[in-house]
C-alpha positions in Angstrom: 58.1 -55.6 -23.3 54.9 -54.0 -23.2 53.5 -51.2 -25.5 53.7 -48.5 -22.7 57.2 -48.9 -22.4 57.7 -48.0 -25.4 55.9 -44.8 -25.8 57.7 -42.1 -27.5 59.3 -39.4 -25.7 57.2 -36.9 -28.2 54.0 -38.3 -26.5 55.3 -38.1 -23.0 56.4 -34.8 -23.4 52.9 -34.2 -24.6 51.4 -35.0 -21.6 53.5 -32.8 -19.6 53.4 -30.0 -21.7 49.2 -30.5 -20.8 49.8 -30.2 -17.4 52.1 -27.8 -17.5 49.9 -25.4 -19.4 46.5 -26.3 -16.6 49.0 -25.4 -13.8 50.1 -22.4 -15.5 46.5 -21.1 -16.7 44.8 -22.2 -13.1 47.6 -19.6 -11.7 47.3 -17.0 -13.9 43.5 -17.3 -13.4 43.8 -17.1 -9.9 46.3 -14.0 -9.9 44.3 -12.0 -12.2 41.1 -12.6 -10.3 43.0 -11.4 -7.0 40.8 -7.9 -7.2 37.5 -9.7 -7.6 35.1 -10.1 -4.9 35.2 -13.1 -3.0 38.7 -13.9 -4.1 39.4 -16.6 -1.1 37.0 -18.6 -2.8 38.0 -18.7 -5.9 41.5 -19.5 -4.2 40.2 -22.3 -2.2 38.4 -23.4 -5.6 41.6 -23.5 -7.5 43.4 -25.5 -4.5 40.8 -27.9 -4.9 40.3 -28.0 -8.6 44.3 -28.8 -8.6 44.0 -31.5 -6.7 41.2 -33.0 -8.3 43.4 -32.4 -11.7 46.0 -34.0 -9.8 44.1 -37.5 -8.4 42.9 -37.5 -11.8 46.8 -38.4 -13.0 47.3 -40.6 -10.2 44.4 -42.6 -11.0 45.0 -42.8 -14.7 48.5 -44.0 -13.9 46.7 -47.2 -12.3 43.5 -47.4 -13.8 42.3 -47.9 -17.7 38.7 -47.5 -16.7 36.9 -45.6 -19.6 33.6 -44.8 -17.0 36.5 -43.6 -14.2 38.0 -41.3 -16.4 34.8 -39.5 -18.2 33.5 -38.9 -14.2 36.8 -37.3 -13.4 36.5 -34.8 -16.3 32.5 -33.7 -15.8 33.3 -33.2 -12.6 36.7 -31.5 -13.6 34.7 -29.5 -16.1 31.8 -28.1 -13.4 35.2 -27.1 -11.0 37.0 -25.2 -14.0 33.2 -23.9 -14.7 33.0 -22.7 -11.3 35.9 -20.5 -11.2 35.2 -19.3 -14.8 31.7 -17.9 -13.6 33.3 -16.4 -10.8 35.9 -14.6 -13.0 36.7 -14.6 -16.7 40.4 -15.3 -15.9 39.8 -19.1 -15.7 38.2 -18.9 -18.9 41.1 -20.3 -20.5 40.9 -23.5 -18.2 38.6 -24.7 -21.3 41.6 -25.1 -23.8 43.1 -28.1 -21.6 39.9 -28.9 -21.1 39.5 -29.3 -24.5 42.5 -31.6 -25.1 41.2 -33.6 -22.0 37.6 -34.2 -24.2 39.5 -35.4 -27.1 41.6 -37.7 -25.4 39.5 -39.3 -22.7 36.7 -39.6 -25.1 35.5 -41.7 -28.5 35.0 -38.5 -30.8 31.8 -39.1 -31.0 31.3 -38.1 -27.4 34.2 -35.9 -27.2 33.1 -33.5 -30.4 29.8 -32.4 -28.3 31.5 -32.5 -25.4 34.5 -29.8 -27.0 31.2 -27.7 -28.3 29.6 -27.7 -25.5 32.8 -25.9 -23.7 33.3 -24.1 -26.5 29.7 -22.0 -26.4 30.1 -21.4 -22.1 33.7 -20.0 -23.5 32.0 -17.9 -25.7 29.3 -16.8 -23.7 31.5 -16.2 -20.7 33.7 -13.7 -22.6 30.7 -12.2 -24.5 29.5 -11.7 -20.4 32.8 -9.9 -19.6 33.0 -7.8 -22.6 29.5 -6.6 -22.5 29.0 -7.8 -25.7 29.7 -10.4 -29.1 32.5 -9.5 -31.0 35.1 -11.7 -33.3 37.6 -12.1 -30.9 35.1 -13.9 -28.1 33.7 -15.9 -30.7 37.2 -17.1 -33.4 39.7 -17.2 -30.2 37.4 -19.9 -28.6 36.7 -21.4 -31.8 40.6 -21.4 -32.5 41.4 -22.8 -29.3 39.0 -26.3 -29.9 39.8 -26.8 -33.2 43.7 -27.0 -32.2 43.2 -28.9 -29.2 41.1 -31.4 -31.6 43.7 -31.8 -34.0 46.2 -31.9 -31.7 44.7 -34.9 -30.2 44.2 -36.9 -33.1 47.7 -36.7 -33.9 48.2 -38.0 -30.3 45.8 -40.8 -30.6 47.8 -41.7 -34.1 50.9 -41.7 -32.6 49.8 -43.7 -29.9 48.5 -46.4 -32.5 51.3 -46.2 -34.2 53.2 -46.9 -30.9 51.4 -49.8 -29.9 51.3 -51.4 -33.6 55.1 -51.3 -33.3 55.9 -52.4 -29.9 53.3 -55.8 -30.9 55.4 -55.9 -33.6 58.7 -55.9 -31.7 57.2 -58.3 -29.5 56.4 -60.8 -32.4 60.0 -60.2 -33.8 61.3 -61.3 -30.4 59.6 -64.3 -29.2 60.4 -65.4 -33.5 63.9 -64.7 -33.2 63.2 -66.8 -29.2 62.4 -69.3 -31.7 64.1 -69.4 -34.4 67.1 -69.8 -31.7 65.6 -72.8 -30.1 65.0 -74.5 -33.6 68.3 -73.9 -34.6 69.5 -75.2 -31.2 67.5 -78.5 -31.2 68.3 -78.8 -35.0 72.0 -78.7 -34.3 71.5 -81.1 -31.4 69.8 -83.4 -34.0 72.4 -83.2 -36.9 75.4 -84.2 -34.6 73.5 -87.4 -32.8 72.9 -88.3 -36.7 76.7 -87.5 -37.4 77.8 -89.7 -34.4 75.6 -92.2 -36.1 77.2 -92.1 -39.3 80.5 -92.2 -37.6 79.9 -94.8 -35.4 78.2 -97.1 -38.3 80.7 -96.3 -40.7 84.3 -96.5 -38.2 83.4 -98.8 -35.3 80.2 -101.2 -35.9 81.6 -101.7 -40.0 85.3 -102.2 -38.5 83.7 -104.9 -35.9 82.0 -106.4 -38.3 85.0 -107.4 -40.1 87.1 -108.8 -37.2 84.1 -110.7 -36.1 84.2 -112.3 -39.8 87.6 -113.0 -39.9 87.3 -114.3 -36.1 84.5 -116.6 -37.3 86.6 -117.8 -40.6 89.3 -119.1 -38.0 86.6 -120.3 -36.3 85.7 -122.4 -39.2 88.9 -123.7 -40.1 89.6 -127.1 -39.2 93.2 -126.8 -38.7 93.0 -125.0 -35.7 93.2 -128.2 -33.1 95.2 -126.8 -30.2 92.4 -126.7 -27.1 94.0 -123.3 -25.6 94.0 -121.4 -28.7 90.6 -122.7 -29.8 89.1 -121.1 -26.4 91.2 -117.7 -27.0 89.6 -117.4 -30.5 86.6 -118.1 -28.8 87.0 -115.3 -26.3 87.8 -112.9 -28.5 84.6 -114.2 -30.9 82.8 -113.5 -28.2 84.0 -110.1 -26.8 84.1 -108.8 -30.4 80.2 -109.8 -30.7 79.4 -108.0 -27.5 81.2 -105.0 -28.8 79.3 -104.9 -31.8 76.1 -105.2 -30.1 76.8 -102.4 -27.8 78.0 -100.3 -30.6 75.0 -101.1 -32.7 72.6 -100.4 -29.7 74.5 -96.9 -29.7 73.2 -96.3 -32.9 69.9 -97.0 -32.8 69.8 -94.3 -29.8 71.3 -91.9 -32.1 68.9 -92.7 -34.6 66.1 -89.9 -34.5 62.9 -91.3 -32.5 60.7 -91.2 -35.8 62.6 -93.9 -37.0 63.3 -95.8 -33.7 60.4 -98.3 -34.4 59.1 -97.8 -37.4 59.8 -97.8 -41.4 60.4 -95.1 -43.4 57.1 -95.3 -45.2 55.6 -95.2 -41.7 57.6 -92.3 -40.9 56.6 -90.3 -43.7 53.0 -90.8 -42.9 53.1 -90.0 -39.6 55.1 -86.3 -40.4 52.6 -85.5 -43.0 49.8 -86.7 -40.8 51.4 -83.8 -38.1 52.0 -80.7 -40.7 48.5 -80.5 -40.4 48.7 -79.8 -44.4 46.2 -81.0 -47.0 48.5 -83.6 -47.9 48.5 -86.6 -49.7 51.3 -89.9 -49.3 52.1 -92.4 -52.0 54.2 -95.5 -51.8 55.4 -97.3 -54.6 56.9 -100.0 -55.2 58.1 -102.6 -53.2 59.4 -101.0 -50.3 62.6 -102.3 -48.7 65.0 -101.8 -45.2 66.6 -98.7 -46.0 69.9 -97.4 -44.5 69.7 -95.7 -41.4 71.0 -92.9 -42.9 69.6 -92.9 -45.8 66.5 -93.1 -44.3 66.8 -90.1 -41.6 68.4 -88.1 -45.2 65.0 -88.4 -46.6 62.4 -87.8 -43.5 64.1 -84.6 -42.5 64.4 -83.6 -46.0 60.2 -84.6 -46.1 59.5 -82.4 -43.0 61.6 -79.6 -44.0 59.3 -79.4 -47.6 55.9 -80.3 -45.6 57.5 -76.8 -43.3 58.3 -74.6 -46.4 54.9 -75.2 -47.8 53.1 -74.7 -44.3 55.5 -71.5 -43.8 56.4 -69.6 -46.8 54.9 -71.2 -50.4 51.2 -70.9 -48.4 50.0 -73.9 -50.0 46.7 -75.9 -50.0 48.1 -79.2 -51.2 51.3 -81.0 -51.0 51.8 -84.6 -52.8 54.2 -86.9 -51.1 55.6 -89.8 -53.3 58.2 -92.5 -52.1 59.1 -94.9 -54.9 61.4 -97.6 -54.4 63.1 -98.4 -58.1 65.5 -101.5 -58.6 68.4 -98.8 -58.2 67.6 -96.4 -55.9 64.7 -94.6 -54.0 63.1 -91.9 -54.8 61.4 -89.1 -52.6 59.2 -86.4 -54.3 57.4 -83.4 -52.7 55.0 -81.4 -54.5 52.9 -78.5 -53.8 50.5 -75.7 -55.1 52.2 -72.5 -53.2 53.1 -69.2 -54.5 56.9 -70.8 -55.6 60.0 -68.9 -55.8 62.3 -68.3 -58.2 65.3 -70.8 -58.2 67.8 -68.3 -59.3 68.0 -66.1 -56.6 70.6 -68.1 -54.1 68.9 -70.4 -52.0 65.2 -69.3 -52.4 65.6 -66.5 -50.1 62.9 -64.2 -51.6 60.7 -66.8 -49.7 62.9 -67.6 -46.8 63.8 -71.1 -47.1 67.2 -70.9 -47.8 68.5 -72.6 -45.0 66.4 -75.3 -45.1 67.3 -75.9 -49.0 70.8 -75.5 -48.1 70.2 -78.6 -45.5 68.2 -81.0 -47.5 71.5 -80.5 -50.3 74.1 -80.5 -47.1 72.6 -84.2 -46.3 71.8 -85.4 -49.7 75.1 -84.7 -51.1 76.3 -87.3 -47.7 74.5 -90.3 -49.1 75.6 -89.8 -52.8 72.1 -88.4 -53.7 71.0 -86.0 -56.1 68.8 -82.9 -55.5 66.3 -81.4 -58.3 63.9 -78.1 -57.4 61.9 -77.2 -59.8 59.8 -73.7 -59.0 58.3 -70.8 -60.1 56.7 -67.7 -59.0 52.9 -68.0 -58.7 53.3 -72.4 -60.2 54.7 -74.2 -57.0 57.2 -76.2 -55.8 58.6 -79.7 -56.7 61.3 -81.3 -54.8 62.9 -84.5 -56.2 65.5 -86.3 -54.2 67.2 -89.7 -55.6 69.4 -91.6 -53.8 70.9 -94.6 -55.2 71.0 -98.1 -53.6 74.9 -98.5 -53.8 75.6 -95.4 -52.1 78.5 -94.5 -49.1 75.7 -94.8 -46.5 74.7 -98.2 -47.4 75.3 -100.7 -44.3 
């Protein structure tokens, strides 16, 4: 959608109300010059004049070219000029002239240009009265300061116009994106969900049976050839099962994690936010459940996001700490904060996000701690316990 589109019907009907009033005043000029001498010419100078007025419309339709349009209007001007030496009834050509100056032209050009037209106006009139008088001089002077104000509030509207169709455009390709996030973010959560429920239905209840398969296995009693080989075979197919199952898994499991730790992990999505950002490990770290794991990355980028996004911060401290009972992930950062009351943080727009990181904590038997102010920051604590229902 581009700003022209979107131009007000007040300014288009602007533009043909200026028309308009040039067609109407180059008639009228011509009818009441009908008695003067030489009236064929000043007809033939009005056809021509029209269709100079005319090309001039066509051309700005297709053209934005600043050094185009100013010739079009001196040579406009020396055609309306023409006719208003010949008679005084095209002497009120100079009011769309006017209009024409002020809109074709930086005002700095335009204000000259208006006073210029103004004085031949005056002095015209003066020539056809036989004299000065108030009327040739304050109808003139009338006449330019309207058409100057008039045209400022044109150019303001057409700002004002363009400002707000940029700023439709911007709404549009966010919501475009916002739509795409949300799509690839939903695409994300269930592959994790089929994860969980794969690791905690299938691979966990394969597990067992191949356990209990391999106890058999073990027992000595079991002597008879033919039911040795079955318990074999079903050892065997239950294994490849499993494998499969766990294979599924890890292609569920998002690609940050695929083939590398969670430390690792975390680096790498700081190292991307493109934040002033600092990591630090401690303790000693150990495997962490898949889920667990995924839990605490997204709930890492989400924060590294919010800070980029909304808090507008210039530092963000990242701490993993592996304690003998659970692990720990901490985001801190210097933004503008918000105030935890309000539901969600939405006074800075990262209530959805806040509303995941709880949503997938609260799945691994974590806990979730904000701590934030206006103007002091954001802290995000998340503590997840070794024992919890996403352990493998």
């Amino acid at each position: 959608m581009s700003p022209s589109s979107l131009r007000p019907t007040a300014l288009g009907l602007l533009r043909r109300s200026e028309h308009l009033l040039f067609a109407v005043l180059l008639i009228l000029g011509v009818v009441s010059a009908r008695h003067t001498p030489g009236w064929p010419m000043l007809v033939a100078g009005a056809v021509l004049v029209a269709a100079w007025y005319a090309l001039g419309i066509v051309v700005a339709g297709r053209s934005r070219d600043r050094r185009l349009a100013t010739a079009w209007l001196v040579v406009l001007t020396l055609g309306c000029a023409g006719l208003a030496v010949g008679s005084d009834g095209f002497v009120w050509l100079a009011f769309p002239l006017f209009l024409l100056y002020a809109q074709l032209l930086p005002l700095r050009a335009a204000v000259p240009g208006v006073a210029v037209v103004t004085v031949g106006t005056i002095v015209r009139a003066a020539v056809a009265q036989g004299g000065v008088n108030a009327a040739v001089i304050v109808g003139p002077l009338i006449g330019a300061t309207v058409a100057v104000v008039i045209t400022i509030v044109y150019r303001d509207l057409t700002e004002q116009t363009r400002q707000r169709a940029i700023l439709i455009d911007q709404l549009t390709a966010t919501r475009d994106e916002l739509a795409t996030s949300q799509r690839r973010a939903g695409v994300l959560a269930e592959r994790e969900r089929l994860a969980r429920e794969l690791h905690d239905t299938v691979t966990q209840g394969l597990t067992s049976i191949v356990l209990v398969l391999r106890t058999l296995q073990d027992d000595g009693a079991l002597t008879e050839p033919r039911l040795r080989r079955r318990l074999d075979t079903a050892v065997s197919s239950a294994q490849d099962v499993l494998s499969q199952t766990r294979r599924m898994v890890q292609a569920l499991t998002p690609a940050e994690l695929g083939q590398t730790s969670l430390p690792d992990a975390i680096r790498k999505a700081v190292s991307r936010s493109g934040l002033p950002a600092h990591v630090h490990i401690d303790g000693d770290p150990t495997p962490v459940p898949t889920p667990v794991a995924v839990a605490l990355l997204r709930a890492t980028q989400e924060a590294l996001t919010n800070a980029a996004r909304h808090a507008q911060a210039h530092r963000v401290d990242v701490s993993l700490t592996f304690l003998p009972e659970a692990i720990s992930l901490d985001v801190i950062d210097d933004g503008i904060g918000f105030d935890p009351d309000q539901p969600y943080g939405t006074s800075t727009g990262t209530g959805l996000g806040l509303q995941g990181i709880r949503a997938r904590t609260a799945e691994i038997d974590g806990t979730v701690d904000i701590n934030s102010h206006p103007g002091q920051g954001t802290a995000l604590n998340i503590t997840v316990p070794h024992r919890s229902s996403a352990d493998e």
